[in-house]
C-alpha positions, -999 to +999 in steps of 0.1 A: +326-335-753+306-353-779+288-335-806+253-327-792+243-338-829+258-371-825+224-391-817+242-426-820+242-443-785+270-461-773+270-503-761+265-498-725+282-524-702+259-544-673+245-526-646+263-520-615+254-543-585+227-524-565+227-495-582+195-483-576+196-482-539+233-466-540+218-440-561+187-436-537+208-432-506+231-407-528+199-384-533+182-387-496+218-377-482+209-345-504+176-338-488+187-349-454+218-320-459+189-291-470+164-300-447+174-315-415+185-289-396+149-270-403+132-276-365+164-262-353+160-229-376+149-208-344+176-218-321+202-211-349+188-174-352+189-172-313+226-187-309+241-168-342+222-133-335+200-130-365+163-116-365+138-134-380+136-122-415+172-134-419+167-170-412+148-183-447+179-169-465+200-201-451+176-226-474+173-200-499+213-198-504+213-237-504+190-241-536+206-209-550+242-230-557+217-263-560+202-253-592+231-234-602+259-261-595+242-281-613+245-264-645+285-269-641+285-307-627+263-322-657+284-309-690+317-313-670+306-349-660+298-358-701+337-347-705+354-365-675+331-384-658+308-388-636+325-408-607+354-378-605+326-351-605+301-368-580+329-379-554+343-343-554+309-329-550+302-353-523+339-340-506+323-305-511+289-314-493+312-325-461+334-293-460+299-275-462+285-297-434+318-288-410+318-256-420+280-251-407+287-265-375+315-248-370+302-210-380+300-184-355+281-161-374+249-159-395+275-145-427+293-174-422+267-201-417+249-187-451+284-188-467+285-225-452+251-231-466+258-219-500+292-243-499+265-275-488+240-270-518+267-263-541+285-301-529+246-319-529+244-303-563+267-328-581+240-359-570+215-345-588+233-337-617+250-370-624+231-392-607+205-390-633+231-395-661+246-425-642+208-439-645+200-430-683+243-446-684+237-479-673+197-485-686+182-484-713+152-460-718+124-482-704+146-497-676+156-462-668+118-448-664+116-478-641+150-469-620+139-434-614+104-446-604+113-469-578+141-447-566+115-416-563+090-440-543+119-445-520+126-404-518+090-395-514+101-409-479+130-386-474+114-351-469+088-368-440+122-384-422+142-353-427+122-328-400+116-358-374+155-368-377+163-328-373+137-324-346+151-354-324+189-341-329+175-306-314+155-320-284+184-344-274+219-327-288+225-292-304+216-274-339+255-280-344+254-318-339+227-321-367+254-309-391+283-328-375+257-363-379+249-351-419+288-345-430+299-382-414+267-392-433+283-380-464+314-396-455+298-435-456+283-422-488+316-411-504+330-445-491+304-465-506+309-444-536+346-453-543+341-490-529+307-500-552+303-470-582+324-474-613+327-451-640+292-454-664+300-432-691+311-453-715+333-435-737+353-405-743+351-379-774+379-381-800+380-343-805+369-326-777+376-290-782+372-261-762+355-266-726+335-237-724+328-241-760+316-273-760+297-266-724+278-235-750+271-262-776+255-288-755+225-265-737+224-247-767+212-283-784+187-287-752+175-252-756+170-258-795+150-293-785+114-290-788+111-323-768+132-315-740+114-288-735+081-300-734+099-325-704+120-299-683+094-271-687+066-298-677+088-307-648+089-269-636+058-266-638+049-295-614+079-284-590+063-253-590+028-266-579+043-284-559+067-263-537+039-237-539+016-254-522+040-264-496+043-228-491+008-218-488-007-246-468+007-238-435-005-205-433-043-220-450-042-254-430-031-241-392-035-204-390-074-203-414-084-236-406-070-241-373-058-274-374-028-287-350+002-287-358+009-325-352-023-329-373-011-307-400+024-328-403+003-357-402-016-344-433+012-335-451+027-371-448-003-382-462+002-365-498+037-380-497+018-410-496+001-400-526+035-395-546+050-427-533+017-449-545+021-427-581+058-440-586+053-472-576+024-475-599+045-457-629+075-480-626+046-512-628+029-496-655+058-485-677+065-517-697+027-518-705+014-482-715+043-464-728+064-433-713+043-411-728+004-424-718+020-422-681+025-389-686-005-379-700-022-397-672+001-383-645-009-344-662-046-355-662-047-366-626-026-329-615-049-312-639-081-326-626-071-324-591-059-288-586-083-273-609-113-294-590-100-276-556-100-245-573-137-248-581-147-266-552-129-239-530-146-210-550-180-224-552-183-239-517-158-228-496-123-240-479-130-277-462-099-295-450-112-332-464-112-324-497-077-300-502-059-332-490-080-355-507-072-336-538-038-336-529-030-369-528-049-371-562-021-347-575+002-363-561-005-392-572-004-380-609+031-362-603+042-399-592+030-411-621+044-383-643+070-367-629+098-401-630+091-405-670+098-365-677+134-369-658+144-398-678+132-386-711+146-351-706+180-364-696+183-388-723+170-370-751+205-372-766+234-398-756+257-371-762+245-349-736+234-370-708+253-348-680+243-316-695+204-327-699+204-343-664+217-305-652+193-287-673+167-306-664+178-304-625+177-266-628+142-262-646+127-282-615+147-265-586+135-234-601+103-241-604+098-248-569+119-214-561+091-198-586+061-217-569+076-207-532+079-174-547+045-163-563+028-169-525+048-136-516+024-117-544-014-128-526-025-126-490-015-153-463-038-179-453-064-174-484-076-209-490-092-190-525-058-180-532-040-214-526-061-233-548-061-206-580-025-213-579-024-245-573-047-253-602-026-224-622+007-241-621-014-278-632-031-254-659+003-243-670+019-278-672-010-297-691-004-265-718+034-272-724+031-313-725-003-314-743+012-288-770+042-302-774+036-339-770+042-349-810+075-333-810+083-355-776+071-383-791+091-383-822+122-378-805+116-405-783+106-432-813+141-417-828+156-430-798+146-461-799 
């Protein structure tokens, strides 16, 4: 592995070919494998025998070996590879798929589970070192953006793909369909992908070693923090709210729930219009002024439903149009923190890109999480922390903004 104090970049060779929307359909295969099979969550509890309180466990053991996976893909990729490590993960995601179709009991569909986010893990991980790989820093800001804009599509396909695989075949099928998915993707992957990291260390040393000294460098950056802490902060605003607002939106405010989907479509909106925007605005304002206008949009948005809901009550109008204001400024920010994060040093591109992946799948496991603490259906409650979690982020960037700036100009 290179030193992590090595700061000296290596030549990188052209682009591949359609990179960009290989990449895209490598991380929507992702969500499709975590989410798909959601509308059919009640019929697996029926046809497996598991009560009720069982059945979040099957997305929470997904994410568990997400985030976690990562942390081995990334620092393992800046050693070998990424091509090796993302087709193997990819190979991993199938045998999870099969093995969830093909599991007759709830132990052995959340072992199946915990196989699947452990294979999707490796996309995460090196995918975003293949993009900070094969662009430089402004042409990777503007990668990420428009592949996000294309994602922000993924979750709103995801339940109406799994809902139309459980009216017409079986909860099984869905699972069948996502591992032959993953088979076109490994094909692709070995047909169009080469290898992007552009060199190999002279003296690599010990693996677990060199594994300790690369997040111990991250850990020690003041920059990367202020990105991959910013970025859990926004997954956890995010994923909270996503948490709270059925029981607010259908159950307190007693909208449908064709309505409600429809609504939540909407704020995708928001975050597909906010990365769009960031990858047109990049070359003219800077990483950093998209940030602070993405955190100024997030801030302004959740903290105005928080005092809107306090002073005048809950109306429906305004939490979405608030939302999509949010979302919006994540669009805007949330792109620009990947890229910088990951490439804060050349020499630990796989290892950022896995660190960074952790800090915003826990986040939203943290978001999901602190709803379990207030009462169900509060509008109050949603927007406190909502606005909390924008509070929280605008703290970490705006504090530690210089540092991130001088270690992007060092960069340059």
């Amino acid at each position: 592995m290179l030193d992590p104090e090595s700061q000296v970049p290596l030549p990188k060779a052209p682009p591949p070919a359609g990179l960009v929307l290989l990449l895209t359909g490598l991380f929507a295969n992702g969500i499709l494998a975590g989410t798909m099979y959601l509308p059919s969550l009640p019929t697996v509890g029926d046809d497996l025998g598991a009560a009720d309180q069982i059945l979040p466990l099957t997305l929470t053991v997904f994410f568990a070996t997400y985030a976690g996976g990562q942390l081995i893909y990334g620092p393992l990729s800046d050693r070998y590879g990424r091509r090796p490590l993302l087709i193997g993960g990819q190979v991993i995601l199938v045998l999870g798929s099969l093995a969830c179709a093909l599991s007759g009991s709830m132990t052995a569909f959340l072992w199946s589970r915990a196989l699947q986010g452990l294979g999707a893990a490796s996309a995460m991980a090196t995918g975003r070192a293949i993009v900070n790989d094969a662009y430089d820093r402004k042409q990777a800001a503007r990668a990420t953006s428009l592949i996000s804009a294309a994602l922000a599509i993924a979750p709103v396909i995801a339940p109406v793909l799994g809902g139309l695989i459980e009216h017409y075949l079986t909860w099984r099928s869905g699972f069948w369909i996502s591992g032959g998915i993953t088979v076109v993707v490994i094909l692709l992957l070995i047909l169009l992908l080469p290898e992007t990291l552009s060199g190999r260390p002279a003296g690599p040393g010990p693996l677990l070693r060199g594994i300790a000294a690369a997040y111990g460098y991250l850990l020690r950056s003041r920059a990367f923090l202020a990105f991959g802490l910013l970025n859990l902060a926004i997954f956890a605003g995010l994923h909270g709210f996503n948490a709270a607002a059925p029981s607010v939106l259908i159950d307190t405010l007693h909208i449908g729930v064709v309505h409600y989907g429809l609504l939540m479509a909407i704020g995708s909106g928001g975050y597909l219009a906010g990365s769009l925007l960031s990858s047109w605005l990049g070359r003219r304002i800077g990483l950093l002024r998209l940030i602070d206008l993405g955190v100024l949009c997030m801030v302004l948005s959740a903290v105005g439903l928080a005092a809107y809901t306090a002073i005048a009550g809950p109306d429906v109008a305004v939490i979405i149009a608030l939302r999509v204001l949010w979302a919006t400024g994540m669009g805007l920010a949330q792109p620009n923190t990947v890229v910088a994060a990951v490439g804060i040093n050349p020499a630990t591109l796989g290892a950022g890109a896995a660190l960074s992946g952790f800090l915003q799948t826990a986040g939203g496991g943290m978001g999901s999480a602190v709803n379990a603490l207030f009462p169900a259906g509060d509008p109050l409650f949603l927007a406190l922390t909502f606005g909390g979690t924008a509070v929280l982020g605008a703290i970490i960037w705006w504090s530690n903004r210089a540092a991130a700036g001088q270690a992007l100009s060092e960069r340059e």
